[in-house]
C-alpha positions as CSV (number, residue, x, y, z in Angstrom):
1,X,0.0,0.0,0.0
2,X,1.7,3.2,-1.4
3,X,1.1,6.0,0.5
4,X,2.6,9.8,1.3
5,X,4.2,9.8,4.4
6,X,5.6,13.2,6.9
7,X,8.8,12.4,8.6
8,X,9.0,14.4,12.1
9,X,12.1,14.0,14.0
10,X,14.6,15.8,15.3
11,X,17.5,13.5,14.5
12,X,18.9,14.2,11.2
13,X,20.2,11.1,10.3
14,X,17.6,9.1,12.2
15,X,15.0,10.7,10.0
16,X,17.2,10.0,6.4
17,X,17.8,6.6,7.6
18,X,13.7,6.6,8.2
19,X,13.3,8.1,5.0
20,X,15.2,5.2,3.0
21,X,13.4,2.9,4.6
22,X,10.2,3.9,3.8
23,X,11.4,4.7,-0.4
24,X,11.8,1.2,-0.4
25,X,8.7,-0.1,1.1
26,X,7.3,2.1,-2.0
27,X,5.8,4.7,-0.5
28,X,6.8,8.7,-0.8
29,X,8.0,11.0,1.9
30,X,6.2,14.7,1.5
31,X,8.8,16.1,3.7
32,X,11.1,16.1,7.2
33,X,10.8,18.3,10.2
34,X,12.4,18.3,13.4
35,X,9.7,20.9,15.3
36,X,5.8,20.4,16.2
37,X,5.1,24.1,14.6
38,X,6.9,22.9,11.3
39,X,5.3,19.8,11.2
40,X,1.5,21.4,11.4
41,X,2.4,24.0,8.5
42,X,4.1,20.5,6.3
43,X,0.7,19.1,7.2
44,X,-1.7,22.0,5.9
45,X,0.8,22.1,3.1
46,X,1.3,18.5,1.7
47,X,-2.1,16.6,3.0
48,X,0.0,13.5,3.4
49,X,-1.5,10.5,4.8
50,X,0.3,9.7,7.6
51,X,2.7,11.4,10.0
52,X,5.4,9.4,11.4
53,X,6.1,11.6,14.9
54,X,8.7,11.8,17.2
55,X,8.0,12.7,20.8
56,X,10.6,14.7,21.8
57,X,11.6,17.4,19.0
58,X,13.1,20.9,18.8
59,X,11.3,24.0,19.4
60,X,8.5,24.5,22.3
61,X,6.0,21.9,20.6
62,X,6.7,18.6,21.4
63,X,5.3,15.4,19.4
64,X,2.5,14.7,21.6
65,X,1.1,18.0,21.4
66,X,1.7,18.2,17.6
67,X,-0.2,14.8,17.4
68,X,-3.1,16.3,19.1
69,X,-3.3,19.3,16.9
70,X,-3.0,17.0,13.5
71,X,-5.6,14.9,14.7
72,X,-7.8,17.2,15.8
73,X,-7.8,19.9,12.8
74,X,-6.8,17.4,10.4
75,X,-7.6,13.9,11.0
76,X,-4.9,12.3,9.9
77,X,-2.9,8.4,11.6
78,X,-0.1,9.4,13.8
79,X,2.6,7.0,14.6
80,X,4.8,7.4,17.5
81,X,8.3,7.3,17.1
82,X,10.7,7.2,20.3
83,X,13.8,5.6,22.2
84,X,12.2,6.1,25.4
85,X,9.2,3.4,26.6
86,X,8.7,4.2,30.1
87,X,5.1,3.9,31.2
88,X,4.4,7.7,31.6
89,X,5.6,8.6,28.1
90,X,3.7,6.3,26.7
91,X,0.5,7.3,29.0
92,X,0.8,10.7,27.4
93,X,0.6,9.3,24.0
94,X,-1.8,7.1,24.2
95,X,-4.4,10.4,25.3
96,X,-3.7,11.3,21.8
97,X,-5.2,8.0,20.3
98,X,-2.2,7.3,18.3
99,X,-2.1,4.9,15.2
100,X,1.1,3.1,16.4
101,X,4.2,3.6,18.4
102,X,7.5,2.7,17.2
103,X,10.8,2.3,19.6
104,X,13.4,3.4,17.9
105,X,16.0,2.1,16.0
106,X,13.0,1.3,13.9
107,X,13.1,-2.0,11.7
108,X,12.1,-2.3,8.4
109,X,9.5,-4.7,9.1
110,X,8.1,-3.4,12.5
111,X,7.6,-0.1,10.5
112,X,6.6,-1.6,7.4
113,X,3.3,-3.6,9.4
114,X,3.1,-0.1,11.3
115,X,2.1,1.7,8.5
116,X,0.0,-0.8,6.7
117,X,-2.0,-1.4,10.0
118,X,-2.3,2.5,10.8
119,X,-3.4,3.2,7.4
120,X,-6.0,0.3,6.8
121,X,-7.5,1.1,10.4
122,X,-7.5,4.8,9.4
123,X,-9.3,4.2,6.2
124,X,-11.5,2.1,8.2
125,X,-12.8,4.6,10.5
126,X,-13.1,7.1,7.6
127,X,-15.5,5.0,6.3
128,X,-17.1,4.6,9.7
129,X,-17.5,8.2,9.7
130,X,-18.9,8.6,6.6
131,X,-21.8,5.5,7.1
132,X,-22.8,6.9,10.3
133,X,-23.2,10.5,9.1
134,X,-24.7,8.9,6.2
135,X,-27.2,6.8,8.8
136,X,-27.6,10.4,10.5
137,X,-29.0,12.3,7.2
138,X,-31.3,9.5,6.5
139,X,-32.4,9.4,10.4
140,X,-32.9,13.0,9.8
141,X,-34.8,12.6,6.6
142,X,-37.3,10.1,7.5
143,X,-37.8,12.4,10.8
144,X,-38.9,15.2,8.1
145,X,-41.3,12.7,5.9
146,X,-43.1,11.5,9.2
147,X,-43.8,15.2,10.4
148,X,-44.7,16.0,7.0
149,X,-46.7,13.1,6.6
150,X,-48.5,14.1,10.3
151,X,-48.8,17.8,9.1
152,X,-50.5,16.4,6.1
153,X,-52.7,14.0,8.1
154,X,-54.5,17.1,10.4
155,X,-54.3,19.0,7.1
156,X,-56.7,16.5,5.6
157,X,-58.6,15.9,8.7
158,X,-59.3,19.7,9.2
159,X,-59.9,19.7,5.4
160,X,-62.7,17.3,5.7
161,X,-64.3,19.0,8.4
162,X,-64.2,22.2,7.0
163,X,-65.3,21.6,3.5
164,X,-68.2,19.0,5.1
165,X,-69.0,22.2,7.4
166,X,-69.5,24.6,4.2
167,X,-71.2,22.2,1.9
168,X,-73.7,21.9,4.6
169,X,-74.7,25.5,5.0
170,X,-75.2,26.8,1.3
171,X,-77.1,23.2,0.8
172,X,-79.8,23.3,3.9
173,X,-80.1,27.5,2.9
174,X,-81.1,26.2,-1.3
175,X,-83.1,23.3,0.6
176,X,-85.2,25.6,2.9
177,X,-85.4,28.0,-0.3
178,X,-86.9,25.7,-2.5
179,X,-89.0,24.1,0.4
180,X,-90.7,27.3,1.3
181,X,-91.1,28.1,-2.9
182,X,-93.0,25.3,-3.3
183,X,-95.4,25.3,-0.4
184,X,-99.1,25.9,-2.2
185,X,-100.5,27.2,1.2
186,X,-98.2,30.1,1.1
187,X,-98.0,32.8,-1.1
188,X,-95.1,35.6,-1.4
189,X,-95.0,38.7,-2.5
190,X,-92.7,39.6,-5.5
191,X,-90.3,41.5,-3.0
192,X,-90.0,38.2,-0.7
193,X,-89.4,35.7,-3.8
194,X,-86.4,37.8,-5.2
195,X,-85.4,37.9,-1.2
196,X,-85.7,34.1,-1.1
197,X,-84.0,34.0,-4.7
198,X,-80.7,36.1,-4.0
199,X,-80.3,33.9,-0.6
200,X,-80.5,30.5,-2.9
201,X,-78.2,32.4,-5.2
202,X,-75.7,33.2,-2.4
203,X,-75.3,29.5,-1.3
204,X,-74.6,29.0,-4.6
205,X,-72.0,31.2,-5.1
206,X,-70.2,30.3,-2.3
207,X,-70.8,26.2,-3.2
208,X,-69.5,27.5,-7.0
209,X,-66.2,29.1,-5.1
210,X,-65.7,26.3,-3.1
211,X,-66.0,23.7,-5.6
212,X,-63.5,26.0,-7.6
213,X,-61.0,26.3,-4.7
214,X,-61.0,22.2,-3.6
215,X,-60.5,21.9,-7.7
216,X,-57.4,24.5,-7.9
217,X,-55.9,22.6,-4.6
218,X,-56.1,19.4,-6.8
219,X,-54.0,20.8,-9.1
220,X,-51.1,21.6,-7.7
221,X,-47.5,19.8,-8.0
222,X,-45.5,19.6,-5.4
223,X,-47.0,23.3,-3.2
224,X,-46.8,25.1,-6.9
225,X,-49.1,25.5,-9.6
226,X,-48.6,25.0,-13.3
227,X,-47.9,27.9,-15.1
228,X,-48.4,28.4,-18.8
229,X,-48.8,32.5,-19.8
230,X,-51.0,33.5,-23.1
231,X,-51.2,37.2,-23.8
232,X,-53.8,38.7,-22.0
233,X,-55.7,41.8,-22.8
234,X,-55.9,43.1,-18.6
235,X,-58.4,45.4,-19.9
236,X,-61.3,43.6,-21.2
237,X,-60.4,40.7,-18.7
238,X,-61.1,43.0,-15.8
239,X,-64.3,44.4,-17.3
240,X,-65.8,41.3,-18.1
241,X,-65.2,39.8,-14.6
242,X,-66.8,42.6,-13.1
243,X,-69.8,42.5,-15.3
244,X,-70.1,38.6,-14.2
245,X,-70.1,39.2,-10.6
246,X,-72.7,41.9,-11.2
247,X,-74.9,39.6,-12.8
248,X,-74.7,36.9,-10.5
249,X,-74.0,39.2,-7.5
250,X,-77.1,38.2,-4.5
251,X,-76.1,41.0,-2.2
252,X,-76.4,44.8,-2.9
253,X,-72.7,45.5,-3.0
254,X,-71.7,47.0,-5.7
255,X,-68.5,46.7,-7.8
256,X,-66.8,49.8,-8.8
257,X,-63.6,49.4,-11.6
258,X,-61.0,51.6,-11.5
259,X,-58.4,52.0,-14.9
260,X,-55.2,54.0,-15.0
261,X,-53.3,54.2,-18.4
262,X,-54.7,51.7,-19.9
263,X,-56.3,52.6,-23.1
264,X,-59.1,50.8,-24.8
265,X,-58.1,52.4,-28.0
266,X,-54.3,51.3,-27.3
267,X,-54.8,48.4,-25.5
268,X,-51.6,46.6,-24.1
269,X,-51.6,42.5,-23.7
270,X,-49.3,40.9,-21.0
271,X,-48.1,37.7,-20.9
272,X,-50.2,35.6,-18.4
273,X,-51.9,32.7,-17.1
274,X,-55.7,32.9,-17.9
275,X,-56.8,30.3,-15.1
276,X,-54.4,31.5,-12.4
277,X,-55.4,35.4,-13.2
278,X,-59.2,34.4,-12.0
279,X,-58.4,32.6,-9.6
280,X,-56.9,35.6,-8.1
281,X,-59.3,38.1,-8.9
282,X,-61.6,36.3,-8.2
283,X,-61.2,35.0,-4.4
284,X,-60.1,38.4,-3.8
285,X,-63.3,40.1,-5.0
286,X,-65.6,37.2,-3.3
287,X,-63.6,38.0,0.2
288,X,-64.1,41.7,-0.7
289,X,-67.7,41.2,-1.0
290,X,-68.1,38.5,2.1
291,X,-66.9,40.6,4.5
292,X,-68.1,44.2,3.6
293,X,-71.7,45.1,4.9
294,X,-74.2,45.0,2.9
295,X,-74.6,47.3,0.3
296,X,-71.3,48.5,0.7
297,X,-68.7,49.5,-2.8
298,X,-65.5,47.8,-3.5
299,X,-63.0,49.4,-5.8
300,X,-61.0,47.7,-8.2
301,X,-58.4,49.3,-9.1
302,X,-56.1,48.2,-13.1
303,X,-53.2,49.9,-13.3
304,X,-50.6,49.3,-16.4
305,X,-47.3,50.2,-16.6
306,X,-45.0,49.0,-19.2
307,X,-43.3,46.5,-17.7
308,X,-45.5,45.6,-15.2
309,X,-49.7,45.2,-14.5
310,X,-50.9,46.4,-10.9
311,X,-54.2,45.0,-9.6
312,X,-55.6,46.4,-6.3
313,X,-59.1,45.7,-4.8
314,X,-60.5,47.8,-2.0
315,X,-62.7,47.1,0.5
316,X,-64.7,48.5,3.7
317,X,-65.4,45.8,5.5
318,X,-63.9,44.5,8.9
319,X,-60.2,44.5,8.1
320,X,-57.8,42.2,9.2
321,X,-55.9,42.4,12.6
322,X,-52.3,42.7,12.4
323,X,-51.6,39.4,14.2
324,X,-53.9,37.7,11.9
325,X,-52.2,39.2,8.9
326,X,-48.8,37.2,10.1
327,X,-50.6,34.2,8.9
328,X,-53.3,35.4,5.9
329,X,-52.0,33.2,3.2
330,X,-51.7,29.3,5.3
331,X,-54.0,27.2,4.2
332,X,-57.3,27.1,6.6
333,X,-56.1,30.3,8.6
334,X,-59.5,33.0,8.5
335,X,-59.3,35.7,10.7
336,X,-60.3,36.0,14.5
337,X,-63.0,38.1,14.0
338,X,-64.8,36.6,11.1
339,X,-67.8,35.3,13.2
340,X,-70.2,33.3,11.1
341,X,-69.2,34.4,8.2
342,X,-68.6,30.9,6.1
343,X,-65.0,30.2,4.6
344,X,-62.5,27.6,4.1
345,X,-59.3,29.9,4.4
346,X,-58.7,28.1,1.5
347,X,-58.8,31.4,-0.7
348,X,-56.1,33.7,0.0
349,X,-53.6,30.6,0.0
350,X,-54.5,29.7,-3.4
351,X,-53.9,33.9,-4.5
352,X,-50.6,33.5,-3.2
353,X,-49.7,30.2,-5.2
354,X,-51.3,31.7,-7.9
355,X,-49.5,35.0,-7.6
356,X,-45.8,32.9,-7.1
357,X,-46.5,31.1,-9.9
358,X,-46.4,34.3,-12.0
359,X,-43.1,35.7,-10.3
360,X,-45.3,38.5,-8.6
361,X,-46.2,39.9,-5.4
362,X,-49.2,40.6,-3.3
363,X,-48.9,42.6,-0.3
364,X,-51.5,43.9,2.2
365,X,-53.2,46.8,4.1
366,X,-56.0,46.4,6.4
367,X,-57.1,48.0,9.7
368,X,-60.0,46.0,12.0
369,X,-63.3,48.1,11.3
370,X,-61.4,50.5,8.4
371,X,-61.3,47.5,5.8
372,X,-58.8,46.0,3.6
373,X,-56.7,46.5,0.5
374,X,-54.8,43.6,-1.6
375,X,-52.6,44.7,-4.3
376,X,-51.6,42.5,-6.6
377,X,-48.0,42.9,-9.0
378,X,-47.4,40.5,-12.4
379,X,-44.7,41.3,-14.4
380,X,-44.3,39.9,-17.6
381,X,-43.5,41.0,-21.6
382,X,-45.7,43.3,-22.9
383,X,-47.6,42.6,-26.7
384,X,-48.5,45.9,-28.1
């Protein structure tokens, strides 16, 4: 077994004589030191793969503390080399967990087993090292995978619950709708049918939205959705969404939309992902809507800039504390002082996926009782 080899000792000829000895066995001396401080520089310097070490050398390092530094910094087989084997020298080696210990004059064949021994039981415990560090990172993994596979476990649970909780409450409000619509020993006046009407239509808004949201969730790979952009006119998207939710709006708020330098004579096209765009919009204009009073005006606000499109949405509702905001985009976190007002906290999650997906940013201001404001930012190419 060739190897690279540091002589320290700090007898000349002992260390030539050492030096011959080992050219012959085949393997290559890096270099010869008589002092400790020496022998830590030829060390960081050569990265041999043994040190053969004298005990006593020149200078105010001797062996055994040199042997302690090398296998401390460096981790490299020490063998001893001495004349003296009393018991206390040879105490204070062995604290240093030597390799092997030579008594000098050395033989060719004691030093020749030394070196193959030291090396094969250093190459050993390299290899120990590396299994059990090995062993550690897949402990560590598997640790991860079961508390991600818990985490996912009461994220399904509290899924289920949730999504069982709001498909119950739209369906028993359409149920008693149609119940009381169809009694024959009951009439209604035209003012209480459209009342009745706009709260079957509400439940089945917020069925639609949920239906929509468990959908998007399905879609996801691996936390992110997939993202393929068309060019978009921002313009006429926003204008038709708004005239939808006026349509099927069943409360009295009222949408108002906003437009700054964006012509319809000149209009500009950016680069974006239909579905993910309305999923956006969308969830944030329902949440607008769900938690402003009735009656009440949210602003929507398209902004276009050339290298960017900046959608905001205003409400007046009950805003958002500011420890609730901490957590606004985790899936199933609603705010503390929702009440009874139905939701998943499915929505704003599925904005911000949808948001990342196109490289942008969403940011938020809200104040309890003042109401909230979302902007939105996509950047993306613009098609003239």
């Amino acid at each position: 077994m060739s190897s690279s080899i540091l002589i320290v000792e700090d007898e000349q000829l002992v260390a030539l004589d050492i030096q011959r000895r080992l050219t012959q066995l085949g393997h290559q001396v890096v270099a010869i030191t008589d002092r400790g401080e020496a022998a830590l520089e030829a060390v960081a310097q050569f990265h041999p793969d043994l040190v053969l070490m004298d005990i006593h050398l020149h200078g105010h390092m001797d062996g055994i503390a040199a042997a302690a530094q090398i296998r401390e910094q460096y981790h490299l087989p020490v063998i001893f080399l001495t004349a003296h084997a009393d018991t206390a020298t040879v105490t204070q080696a062995k604290e240093t967990q030597p390799f092997g210990y030579l008594i000098k004059p050395v033989q060719t064949k004691h030093l020749s087993t030394a070196i193959e021994i030291a090396l094969t039981r250093h190459q050993a415990e390299v290899l120990m090292q590396r299994a059990l560090e090995k062993e550690r990172e897949w402990s560590e993994a598997l640790q991860r995978a079961l508390d991600k596979e818990k985490e996912l476990n009461e994220l399904k649970s509290q899924f289920v619950s949730i999504v069982s909780h709001e498909f119950r409450n739209p369906l028993s409000v359409i149920l008693f709708v149609l119940s009381l619509l169809e009694r024959h020993d009951q009439e209604f006046s035209p003012d209480q049918q459209r009342s009745h009407i706009r709260r079957a239509k509400a439940a089945t808004h917020n069925l639609v939205q949920l239906i929509e949201d468990i959908l998007t969730l399905s879609e996801t790979d691996a936390v992110q959705f997939h993202y393929h952009p068309v060019p978009i006119d921002v313009l006429w998207f926003c204008q038709e969404l708004v005239s939808e939710f006026q349509v099927n709006l069943a409360t009295n708020h009222t949408i108002v939309l906003e437009v700054c330098n964006c012509s319809e004579t000149d209009v500009l096209f950016y680069d974006l992902d239909v579905k993910l765009l309305r999923h956006i919009l969308t969830n944030l204009l329902s949440n607008a809507i769900k938690y402003s009073p009735e009656g009440g005006e949210i602003r929507f606000s398209l902004s276009c800039k050339p290298d960017a499109v900046i959608f905001q949405i205003q409400d007046q509702g009950i805003g958002i504390s500011s420890e609730d905001q901490t957590h606004l985009f985790e899936p199933f976190c609603r705010g503390s002082n929702v009440r009874k007002i139905s939701g998943t906290g499915l929505g704003l999650f599925i904005v911000q996926k949808c948001v990342a997906a196109h490289g942008g940013t969403i940011a938020v201001h809200s104040e309890v009782g003042v109401g909230t404001t979302f902007t939105v930012t996509l950047v993306g190419p613009v098609q003239s």
